[in-house]
KEZADREN-256408 format. One record per atom (N, C-alpha, C): residue in one letter; x, y, z. Coordinates in steps of 0.001 Angstrom, whole numbers, plus 500000, padded with zeros to 6 digits. Layout:
% residues N
AXYZ ...
This chain:
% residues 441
X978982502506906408 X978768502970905031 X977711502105904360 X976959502497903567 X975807502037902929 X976085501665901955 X975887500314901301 X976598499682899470 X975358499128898726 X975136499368897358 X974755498849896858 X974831497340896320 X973568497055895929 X973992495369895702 X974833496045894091 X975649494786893703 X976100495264892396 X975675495003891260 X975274495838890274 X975086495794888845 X975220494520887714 X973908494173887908 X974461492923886983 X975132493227885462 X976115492302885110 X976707492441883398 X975392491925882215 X974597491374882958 X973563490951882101 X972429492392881327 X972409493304882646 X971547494312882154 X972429494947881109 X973550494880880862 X973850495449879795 X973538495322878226 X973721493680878532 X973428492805877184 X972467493335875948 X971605493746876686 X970284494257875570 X971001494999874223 X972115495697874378 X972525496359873398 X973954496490872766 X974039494954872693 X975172494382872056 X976090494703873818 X977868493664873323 X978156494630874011 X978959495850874396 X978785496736875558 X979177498188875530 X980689498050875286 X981715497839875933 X982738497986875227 X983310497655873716 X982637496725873403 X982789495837871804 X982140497444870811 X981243497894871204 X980051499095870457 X980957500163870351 X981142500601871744 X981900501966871970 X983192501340871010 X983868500239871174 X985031500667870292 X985299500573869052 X983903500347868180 X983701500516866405 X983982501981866440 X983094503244867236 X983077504072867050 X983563505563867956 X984829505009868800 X985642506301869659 X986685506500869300 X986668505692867806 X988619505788866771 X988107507261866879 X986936508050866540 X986525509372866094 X986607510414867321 X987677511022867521 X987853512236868467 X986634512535868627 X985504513123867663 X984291513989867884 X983266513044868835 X983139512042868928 X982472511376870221 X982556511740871531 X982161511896872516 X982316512142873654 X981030511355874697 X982224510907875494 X981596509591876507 X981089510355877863 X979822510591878644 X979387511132879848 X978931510196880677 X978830510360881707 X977673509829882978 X976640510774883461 X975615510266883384 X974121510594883746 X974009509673884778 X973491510737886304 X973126509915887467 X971762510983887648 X970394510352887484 X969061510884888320 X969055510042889344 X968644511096890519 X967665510465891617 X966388510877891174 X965415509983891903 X964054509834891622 X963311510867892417 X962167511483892602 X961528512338893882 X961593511815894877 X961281511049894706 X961149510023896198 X962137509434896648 X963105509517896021 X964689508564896359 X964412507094896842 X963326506679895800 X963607505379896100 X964507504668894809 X964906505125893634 X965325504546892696 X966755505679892379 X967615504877891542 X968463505743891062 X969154505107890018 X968927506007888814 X969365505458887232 X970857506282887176 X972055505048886347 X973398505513886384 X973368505504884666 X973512505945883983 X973960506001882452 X974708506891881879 X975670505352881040 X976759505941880105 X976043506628878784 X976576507289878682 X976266508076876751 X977370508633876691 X977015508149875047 X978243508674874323 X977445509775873153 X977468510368872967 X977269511646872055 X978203512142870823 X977782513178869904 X978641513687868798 X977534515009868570 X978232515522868264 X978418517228867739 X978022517816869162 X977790519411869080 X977712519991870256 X976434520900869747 X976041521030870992 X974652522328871044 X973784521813870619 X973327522697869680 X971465521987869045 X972026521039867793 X973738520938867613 X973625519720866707 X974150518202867077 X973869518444868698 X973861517326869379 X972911516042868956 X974162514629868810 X973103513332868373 X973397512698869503 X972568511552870228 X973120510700871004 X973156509239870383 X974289509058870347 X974669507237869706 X974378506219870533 X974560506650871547 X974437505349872508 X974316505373873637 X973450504982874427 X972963505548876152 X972953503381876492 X973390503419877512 X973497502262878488 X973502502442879900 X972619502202880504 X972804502053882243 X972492501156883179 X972037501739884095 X970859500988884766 X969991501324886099 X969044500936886449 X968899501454887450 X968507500492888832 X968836501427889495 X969493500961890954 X968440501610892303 X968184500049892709 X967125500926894235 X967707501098895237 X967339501873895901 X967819502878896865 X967545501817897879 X968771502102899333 X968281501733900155 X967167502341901076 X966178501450902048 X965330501730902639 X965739502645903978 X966732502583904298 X966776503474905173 X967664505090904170 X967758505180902992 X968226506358902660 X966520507111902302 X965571506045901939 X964210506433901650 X963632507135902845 X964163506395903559 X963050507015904787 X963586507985905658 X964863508294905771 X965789509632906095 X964908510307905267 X965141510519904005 X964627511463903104 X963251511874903624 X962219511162903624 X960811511595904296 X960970512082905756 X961943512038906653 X961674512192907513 X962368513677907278 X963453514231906687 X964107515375905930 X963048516067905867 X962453515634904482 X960859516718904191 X959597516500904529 X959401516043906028 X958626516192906823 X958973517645907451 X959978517690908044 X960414518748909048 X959883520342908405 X959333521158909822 X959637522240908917 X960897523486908436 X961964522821909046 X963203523618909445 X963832522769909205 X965222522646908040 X966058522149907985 X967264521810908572 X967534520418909590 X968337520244910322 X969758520125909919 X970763521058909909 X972001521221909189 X972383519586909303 X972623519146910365 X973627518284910733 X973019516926910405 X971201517061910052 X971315515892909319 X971468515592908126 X971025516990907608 X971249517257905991 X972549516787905559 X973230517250906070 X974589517337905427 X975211515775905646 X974657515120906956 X975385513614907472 X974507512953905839 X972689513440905503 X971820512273904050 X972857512615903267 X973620513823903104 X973925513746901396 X975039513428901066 X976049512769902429 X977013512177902555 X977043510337902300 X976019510434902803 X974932508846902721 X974924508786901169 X974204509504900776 X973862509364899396 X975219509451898733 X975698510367898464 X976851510277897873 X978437509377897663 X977868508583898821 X978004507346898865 X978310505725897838 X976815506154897834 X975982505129896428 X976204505683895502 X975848507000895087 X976261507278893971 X977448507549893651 X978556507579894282 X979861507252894200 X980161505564893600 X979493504398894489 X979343503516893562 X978820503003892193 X977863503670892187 X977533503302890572 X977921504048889843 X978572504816889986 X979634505736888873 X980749505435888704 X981398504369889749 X982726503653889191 X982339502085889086 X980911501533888956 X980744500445888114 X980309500554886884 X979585502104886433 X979566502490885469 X980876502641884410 X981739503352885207 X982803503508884629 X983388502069884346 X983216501223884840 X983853499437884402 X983230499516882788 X981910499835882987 X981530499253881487 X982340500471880476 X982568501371880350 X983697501927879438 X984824501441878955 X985408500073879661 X986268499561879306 X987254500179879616 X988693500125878256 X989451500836878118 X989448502508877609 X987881502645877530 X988047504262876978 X987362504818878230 X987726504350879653 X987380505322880809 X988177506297881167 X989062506646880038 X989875507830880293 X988798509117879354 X988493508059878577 X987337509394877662 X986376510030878158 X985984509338879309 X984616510138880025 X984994511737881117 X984651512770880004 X984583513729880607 X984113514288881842 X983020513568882303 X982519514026883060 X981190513185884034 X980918513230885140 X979616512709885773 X978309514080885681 X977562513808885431 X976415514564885744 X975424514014886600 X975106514874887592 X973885514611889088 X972789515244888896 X971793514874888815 X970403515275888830 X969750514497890215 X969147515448890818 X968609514904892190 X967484516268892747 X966376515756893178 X965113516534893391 X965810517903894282 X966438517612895262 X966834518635896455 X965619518883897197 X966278519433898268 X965118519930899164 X964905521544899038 X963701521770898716 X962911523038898743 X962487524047900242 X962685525183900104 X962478526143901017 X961181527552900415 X961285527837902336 X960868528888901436 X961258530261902402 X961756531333901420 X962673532471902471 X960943533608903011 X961806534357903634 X960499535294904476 X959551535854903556 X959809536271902305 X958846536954901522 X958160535829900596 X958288534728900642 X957207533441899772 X958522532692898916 X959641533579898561 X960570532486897493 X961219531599897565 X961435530011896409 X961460529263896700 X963010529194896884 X963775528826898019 X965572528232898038 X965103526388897561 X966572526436896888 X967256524971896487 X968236524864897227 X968120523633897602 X968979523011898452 X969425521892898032 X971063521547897475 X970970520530896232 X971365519683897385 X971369517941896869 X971443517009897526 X972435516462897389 X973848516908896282 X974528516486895603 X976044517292896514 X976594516199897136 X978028516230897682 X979298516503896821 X979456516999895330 X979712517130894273 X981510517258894473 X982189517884895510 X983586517831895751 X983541516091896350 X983066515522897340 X983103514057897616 X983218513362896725 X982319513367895228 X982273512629894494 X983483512799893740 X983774514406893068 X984397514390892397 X985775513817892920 X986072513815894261 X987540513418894633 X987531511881894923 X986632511659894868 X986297509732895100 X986849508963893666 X985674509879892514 X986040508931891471 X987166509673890511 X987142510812890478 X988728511457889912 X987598512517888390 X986609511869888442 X985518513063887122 X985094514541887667 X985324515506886765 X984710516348887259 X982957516165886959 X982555517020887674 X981193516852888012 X980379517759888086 X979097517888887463 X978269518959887033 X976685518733887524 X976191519846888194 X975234519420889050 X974641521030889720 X973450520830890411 X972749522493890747 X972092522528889913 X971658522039889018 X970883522434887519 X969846522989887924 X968584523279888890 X967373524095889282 X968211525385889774 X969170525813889883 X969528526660891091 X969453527915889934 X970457527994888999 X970438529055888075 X968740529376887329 X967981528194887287 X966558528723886591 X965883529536888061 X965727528999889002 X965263529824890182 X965761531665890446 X967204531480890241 X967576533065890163 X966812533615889147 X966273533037887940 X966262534048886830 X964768533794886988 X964089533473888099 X962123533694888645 X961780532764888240 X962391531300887856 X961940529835887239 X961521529435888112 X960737527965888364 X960241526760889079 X961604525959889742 X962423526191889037 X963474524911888958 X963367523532888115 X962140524265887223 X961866522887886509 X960838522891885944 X960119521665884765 X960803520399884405 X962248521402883833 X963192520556883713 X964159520658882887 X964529519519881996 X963811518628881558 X963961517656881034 X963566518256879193 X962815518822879322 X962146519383877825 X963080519349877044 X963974520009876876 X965472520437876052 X966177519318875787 X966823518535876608 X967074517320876030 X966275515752876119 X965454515920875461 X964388514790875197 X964326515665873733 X964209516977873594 X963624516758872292 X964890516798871726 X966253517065871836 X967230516602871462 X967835515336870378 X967182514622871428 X967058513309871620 X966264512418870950 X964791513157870415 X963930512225870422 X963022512921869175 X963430514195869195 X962482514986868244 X962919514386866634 X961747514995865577 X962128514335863831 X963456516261863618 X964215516077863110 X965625517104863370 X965496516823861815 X965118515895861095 X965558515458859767 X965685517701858747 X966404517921858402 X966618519075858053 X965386519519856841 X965464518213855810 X964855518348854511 X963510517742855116 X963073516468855304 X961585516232855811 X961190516337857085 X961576517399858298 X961051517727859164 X959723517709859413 X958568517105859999 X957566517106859898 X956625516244860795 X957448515289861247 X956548514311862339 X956607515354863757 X955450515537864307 X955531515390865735 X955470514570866719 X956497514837868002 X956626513114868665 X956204513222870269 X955799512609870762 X955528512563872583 X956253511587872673 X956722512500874272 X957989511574874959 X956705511289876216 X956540510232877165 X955702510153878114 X956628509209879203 X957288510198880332 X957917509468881528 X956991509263882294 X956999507726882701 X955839507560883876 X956804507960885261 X957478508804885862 X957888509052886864 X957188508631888297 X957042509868889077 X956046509835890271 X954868510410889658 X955277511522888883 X953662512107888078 X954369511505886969 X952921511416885859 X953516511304884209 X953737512299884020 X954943512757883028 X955198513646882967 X955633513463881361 X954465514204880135 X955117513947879159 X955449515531878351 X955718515317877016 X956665516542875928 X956157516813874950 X955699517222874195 X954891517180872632 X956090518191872266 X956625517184871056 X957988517336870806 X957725517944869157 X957751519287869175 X958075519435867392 X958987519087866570 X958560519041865224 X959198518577864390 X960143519979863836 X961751519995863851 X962890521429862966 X963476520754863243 X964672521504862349 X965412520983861651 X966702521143862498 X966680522672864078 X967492522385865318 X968179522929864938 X968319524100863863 X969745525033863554 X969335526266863892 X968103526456864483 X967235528086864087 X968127528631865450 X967891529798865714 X968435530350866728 X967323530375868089 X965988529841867325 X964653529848868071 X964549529149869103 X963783528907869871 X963662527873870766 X962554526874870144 X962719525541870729 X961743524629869973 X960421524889870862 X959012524681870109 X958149525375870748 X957313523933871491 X958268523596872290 X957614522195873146 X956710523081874080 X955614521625874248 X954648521638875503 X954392520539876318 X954347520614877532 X953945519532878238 X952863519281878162 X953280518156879226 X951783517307879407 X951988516358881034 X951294516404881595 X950892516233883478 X949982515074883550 X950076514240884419 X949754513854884672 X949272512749886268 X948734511886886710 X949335511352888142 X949935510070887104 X951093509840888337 X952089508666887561 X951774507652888878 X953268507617889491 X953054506096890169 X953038506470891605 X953218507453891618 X952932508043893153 X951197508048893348 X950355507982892514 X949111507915892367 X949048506126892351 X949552505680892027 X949332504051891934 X949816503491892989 X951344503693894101 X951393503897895269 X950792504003895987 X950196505099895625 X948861505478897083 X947872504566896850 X946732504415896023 X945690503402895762 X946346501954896523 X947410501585896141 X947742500409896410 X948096500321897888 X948498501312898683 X948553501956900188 X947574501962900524 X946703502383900040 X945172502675900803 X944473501251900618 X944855500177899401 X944184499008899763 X944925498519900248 X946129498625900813 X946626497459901442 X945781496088902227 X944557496456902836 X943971495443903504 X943321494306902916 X943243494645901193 X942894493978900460 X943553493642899331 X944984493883899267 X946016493209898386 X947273492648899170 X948201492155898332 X949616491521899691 X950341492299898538 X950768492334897370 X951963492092896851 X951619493204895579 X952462494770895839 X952392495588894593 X952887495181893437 X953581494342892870 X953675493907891316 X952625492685891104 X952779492072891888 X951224490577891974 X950036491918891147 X949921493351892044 X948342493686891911 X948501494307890523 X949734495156890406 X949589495133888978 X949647494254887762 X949804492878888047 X950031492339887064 X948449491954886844 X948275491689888064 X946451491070887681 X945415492312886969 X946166493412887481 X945303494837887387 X944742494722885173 X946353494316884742 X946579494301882857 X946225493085883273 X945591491712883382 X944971491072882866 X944017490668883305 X943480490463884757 X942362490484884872 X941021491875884978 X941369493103885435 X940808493923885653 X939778494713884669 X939401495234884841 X937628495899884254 X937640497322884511 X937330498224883210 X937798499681883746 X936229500012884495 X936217500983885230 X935084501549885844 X934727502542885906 X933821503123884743 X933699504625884155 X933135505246885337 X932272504716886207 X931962505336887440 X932656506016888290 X933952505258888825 X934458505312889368 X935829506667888507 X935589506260887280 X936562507803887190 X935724509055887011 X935022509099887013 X933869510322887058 X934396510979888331 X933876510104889441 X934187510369890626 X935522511455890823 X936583510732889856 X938039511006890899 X938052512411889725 X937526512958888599 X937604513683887334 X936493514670889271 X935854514267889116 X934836514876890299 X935922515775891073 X936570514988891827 X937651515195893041 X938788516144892398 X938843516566890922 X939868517039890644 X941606516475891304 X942434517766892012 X943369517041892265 X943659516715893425 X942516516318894791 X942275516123896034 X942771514342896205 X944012514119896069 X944307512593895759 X943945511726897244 X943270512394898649 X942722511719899113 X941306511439899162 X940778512219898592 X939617512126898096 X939499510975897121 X940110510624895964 X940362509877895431 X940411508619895968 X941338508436896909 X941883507121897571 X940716506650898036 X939543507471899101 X938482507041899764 X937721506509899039 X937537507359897285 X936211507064896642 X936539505313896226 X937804504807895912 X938238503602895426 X938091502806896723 X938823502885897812 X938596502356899072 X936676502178898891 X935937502837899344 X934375502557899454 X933946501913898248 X934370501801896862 X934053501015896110 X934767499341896498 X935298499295896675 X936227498015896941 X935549497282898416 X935371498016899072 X934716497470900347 X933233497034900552 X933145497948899764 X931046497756899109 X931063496560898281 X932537496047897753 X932513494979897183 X931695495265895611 X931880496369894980 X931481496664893683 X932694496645892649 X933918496881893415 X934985496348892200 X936129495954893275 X936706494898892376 X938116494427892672 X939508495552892881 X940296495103893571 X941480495958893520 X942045495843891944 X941444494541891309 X942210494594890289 X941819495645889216 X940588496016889366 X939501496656888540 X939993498081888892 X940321498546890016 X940771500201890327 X942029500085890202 X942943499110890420 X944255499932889214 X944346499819887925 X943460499286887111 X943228499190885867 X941980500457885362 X941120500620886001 X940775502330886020 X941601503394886541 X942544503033887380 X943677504404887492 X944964504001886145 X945167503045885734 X946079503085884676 X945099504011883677 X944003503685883156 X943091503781882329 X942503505813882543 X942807505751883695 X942318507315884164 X943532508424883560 X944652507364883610 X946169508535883766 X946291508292882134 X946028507466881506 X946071507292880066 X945580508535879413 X944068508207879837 X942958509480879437 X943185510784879113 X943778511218880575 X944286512379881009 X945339512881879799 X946665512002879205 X947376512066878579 X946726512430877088 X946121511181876784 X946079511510875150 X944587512935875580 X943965513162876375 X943228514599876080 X944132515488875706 X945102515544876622 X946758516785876281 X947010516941875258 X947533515535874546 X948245515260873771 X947039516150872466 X945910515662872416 X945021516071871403 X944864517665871393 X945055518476872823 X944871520008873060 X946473520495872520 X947134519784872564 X948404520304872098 X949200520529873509 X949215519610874433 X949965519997875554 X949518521540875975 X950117521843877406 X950128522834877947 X951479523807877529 X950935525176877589 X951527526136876907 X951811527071875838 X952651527576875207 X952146528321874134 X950939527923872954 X950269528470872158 X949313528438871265 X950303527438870461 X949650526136869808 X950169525982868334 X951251526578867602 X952012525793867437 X953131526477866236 X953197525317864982 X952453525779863816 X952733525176862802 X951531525003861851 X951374524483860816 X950605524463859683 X949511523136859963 X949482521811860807 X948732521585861160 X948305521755862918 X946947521240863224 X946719521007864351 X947920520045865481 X948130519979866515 X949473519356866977 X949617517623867089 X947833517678867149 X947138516051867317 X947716515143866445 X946983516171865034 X946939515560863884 X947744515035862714 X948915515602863589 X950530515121863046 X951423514410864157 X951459513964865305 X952024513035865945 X952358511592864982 X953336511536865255 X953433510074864212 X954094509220865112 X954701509487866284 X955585508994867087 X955757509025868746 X954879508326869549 X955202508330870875 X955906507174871740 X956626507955872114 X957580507193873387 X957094506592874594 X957364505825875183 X956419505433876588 X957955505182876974 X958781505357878320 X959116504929879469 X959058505030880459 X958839503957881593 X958570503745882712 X958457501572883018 X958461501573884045 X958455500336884475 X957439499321883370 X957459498026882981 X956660497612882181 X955002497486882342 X955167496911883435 X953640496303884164 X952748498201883714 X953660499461883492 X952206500483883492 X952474500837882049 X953707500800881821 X954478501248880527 X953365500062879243 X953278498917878840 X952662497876878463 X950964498747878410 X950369499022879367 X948528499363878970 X949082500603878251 X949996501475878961 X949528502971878131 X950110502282876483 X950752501805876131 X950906501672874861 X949490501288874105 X949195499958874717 X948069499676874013 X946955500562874126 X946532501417875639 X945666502550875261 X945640503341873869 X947372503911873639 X947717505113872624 X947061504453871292 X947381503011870983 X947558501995870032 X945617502412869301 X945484501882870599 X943748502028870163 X942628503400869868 X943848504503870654 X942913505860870284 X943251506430868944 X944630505846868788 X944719506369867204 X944915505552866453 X943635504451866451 X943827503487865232 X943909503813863810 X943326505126863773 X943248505327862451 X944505506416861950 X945504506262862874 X946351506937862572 X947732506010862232 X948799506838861492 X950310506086861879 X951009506257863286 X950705505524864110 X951595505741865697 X952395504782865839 X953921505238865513 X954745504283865965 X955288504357867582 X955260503414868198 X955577503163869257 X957111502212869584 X957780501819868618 X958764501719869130 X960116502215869625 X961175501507870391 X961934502156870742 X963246502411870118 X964178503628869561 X965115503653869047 X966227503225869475 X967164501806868864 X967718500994869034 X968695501360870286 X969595502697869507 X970724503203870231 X970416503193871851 X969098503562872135 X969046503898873990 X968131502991874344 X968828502573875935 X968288502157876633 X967163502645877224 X965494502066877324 X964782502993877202 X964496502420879088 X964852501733879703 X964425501955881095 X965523502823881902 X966477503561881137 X967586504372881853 X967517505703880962 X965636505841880611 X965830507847880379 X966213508660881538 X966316508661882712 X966022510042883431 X967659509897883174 X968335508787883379 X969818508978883402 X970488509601882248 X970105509469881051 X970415509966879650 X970174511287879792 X968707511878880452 X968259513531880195 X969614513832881728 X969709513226882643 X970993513768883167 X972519514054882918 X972844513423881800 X973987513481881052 X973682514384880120 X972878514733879284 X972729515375878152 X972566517120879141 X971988516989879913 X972179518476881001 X973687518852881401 X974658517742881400 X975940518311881785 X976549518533880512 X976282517982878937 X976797518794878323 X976475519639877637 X974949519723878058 X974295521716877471 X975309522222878403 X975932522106879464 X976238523309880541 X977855523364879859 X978152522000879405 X979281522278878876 X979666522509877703 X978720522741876888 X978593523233875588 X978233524821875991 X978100525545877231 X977597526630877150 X976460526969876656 X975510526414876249 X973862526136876252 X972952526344877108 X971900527647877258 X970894527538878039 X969994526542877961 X969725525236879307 X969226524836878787 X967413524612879648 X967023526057879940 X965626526200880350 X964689526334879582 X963783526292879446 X963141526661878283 X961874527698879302 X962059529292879171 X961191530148880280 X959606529751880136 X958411529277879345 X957769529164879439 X957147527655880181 X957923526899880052 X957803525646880902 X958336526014882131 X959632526090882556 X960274526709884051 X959133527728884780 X958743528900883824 X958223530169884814 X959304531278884733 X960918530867884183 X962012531745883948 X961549532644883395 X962255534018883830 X962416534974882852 X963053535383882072 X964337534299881329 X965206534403880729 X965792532958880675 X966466532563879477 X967122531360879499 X968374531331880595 X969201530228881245 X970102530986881498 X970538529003881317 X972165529574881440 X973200528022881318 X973385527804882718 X972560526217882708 X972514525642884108 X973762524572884496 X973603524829885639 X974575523816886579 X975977524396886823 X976498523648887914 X978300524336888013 X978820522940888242 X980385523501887914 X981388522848887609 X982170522036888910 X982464521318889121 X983513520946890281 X984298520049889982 X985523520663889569 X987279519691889143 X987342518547889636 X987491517253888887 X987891516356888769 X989426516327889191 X990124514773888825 X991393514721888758 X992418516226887952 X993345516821888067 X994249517284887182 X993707516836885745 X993920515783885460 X993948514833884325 X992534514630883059 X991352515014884410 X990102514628883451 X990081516029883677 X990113517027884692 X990025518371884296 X990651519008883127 X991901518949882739 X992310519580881689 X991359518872879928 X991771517570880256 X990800516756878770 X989430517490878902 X988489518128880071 X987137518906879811 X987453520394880141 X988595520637880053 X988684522571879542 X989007522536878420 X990124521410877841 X990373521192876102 X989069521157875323 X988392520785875882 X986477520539874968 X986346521586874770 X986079522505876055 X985558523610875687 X986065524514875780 X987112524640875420 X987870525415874476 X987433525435873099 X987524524534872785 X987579524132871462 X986224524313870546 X985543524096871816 X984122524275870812 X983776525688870778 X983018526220869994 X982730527699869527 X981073528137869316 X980324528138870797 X978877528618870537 X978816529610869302 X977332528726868281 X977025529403867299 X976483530470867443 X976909531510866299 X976211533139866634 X975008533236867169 X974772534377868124 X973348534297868172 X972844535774868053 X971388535980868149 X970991537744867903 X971464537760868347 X971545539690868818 X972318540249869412 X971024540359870951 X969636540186870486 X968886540553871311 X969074539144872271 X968534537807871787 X969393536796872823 X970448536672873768 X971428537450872819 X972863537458873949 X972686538516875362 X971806539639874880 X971840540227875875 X971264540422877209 
């Protein structure tokens, strides 16, 4: 069996601490305590986070997100590549990885559950977010294949468990994704009812960046919020560069650290890769032959690929993200008052100061809101997905997915007796707000 090293009590610290917090405010029935588990694309990382939440649906707040995240072992990494290498999915190994995996994430969901304290009877539920492996059937369409052992888990740690979340957007002609849109702006958007009005970017440095141009409502309309993305290369692009120099660096955090302080951007050199469009070996070569010609440092080309993926961003950000036209009385640029950056520090640190400097002449606040832990988002947007599903909430949004219809993602799999009945009492109880009649149908 495969174990994680264990969770330090220190990463908790940042935000007072979690049991002392949670118990000012779970005297209040209307709180409700979840687990958020993402895997990463690459399964080399995996974020576990507690949240605790209040109200339901679009008048969902989150109070308090705590986690952490956790690296994968090297041999679950490299199963995985050797998985989606193949072109035919081998039952018997599939099924031996996601037993592997489920594993680990069986552990950090009952060291998670330590930090709940005495209110680990309150946690309704685990939620799994994990890439899966992709197919494709005889006529071009895409199958999901989730990665998530979801009866294992649920009978390991006694939570029921909510998970599949791409599977229902795919039936209804979706991507399987992003699905993150919906709760980030949840989360992160200005909701204020009476001064609604800031617009905000959320920017995950994932494997791609992957950011949100988050409008400003007030979250009662029956509408959908009219978010747009924004694309980018993230660290799977900084990976590779740093792969392809290997012969001329030793140590990937050494190169980024020198990259933010010694390095020199090289407008040449992004011409080039703007040249190459999205041919990322093309890319790799043009940096490789600069570096070997001895015209720039390694430190100098990851500080033009931080500097390249920046670029890329605030152009978006200024077009209004990708997707529908504009919605609202100004331009989408010209009212941002608020962007988010998470991702690791060493890339997380330049894009700030990039944003800092393109809109000097603007108000851009960049800090982070107290309540969440901001190096355990993917784990938070994984918890906040198990209780759209359990709030009965579609939570796709069809023009980002490719859906042709919203539909309520993920399924259910029973916990203990005990935590099952405390999450049919929820939702019971709660009462989706009216909607058209043309929505419902």
């Amino acid at each position: 069996m495969l174990h994680l090293p264990l969770i330090s009590s220190d990463l908790w610290k940042a935000i007072d601490d979690p049991a002392a917090r949670i118990d000012r405010v779970l005297t209040d029935r209307s709180y409700r305590l979840s687990i958020g588990l993402d895997v990463d694309q690459d399964l080399r990382t995996m974020q576990c986070t507690l949240a605790m939440t209040s109200g339901h649906g679009k008048y969902l707040r989150v109070s308090h997100a705590i986690g952490s995240q956790i690296k994968l072992p090297k041999l679950i990494t490299d199963n995985w590549q050797q998985l989606t290498q193949t072109e035919s999915l081998p039952l018997l190994k599939y099924r031996q990885f996601i037993a592997d995996l489920a594993d680990l994430q069986i552990q950090a969901i009952e060291q998670v559950k330590r930090k709940a304290g005495k209110y680990v009877d309150r946690i309704l539920f685990a939620s799994v977010s994990e890439p899966g492996v992709w197919l494709s059937d005889f006529d071009g369409g895409k199958i999901y294949c989730g990665l998530t052992d979801s009866q294992r888990i649920a009978d390991a740690t006694g939570l029921t468990v909510v998970d599949d979340y791409p599977a229902n957007d795919v039936i209804a002609g979706g991507r399987g994704g992003p699905l993150s849109a919906l709760p980030l702006w949840l989360t992160f958007s200005d909701r204020n009812a009476k001064v609604a009005d800031e617009h905000r970017v959320v920017l995950l440095l994932n494997e791609m960046c992957e950011g949100y141009l988050l409008p400003a409502s007030d979250g009662l309309d029956a509408e959908l919020p009219r978010i747009r993305t924004i694309r980018s290369p993230g660290k799977r692009f900084l990976r590779g560069l740093i792969e392809a120099l290997r012969d001329h660096c030793c140590d990937d955090q050494e190169a980024l650290k020198q990259s933010s302080s010694t390095g020199t951007v090289s407008e040449s050199l992004k011409r080039s890769w703007d040249e190459c469009e999205s041919d990322q070996p093309q890319r790799f070569k043009a940096a490789v032959d600069a570096v070997e010609a001895k015209q720039l440092s390694v430190a100098d080309v990851l500080k033009t690929a931080i500097d390249f993926t920046v670029g890329s961003c605030l152009e978006q950000m200024r077009r209004g993200g990708h997707g529908l036209a504009y919605y609202g009385p100004q331009p989408a640029a010209s009212n941002i008052r608020q962007v988010y950056v998470f991702g690791d520090a060493e890339i997380a640190g330049p894009f700030l100061d990039y944003i800092n400097q393109s809109f000097a002449q603007e108000k851009i606040f960049t800090q982070m809101p107290e309540a969440i832990d901001g190096q355990n988002v993917r784990g938070l947007v994984a918890a906040l997905l198990g209780i759209l599903h359990v709030d009965q909430m579609q939570a796709n949004i069809p023009w980002i997915t490719g859906a042709d219809q919203q539909r309520i993602l993920g399924k259910l799999t029973p916990g203990s007796p005990s935590n099952w009945r405390q999450l049919v009492r929820d939702m019971s109880d709660f009462r989706p707000p009216a909607m058209k009649l043309r929505d419902a149908i």
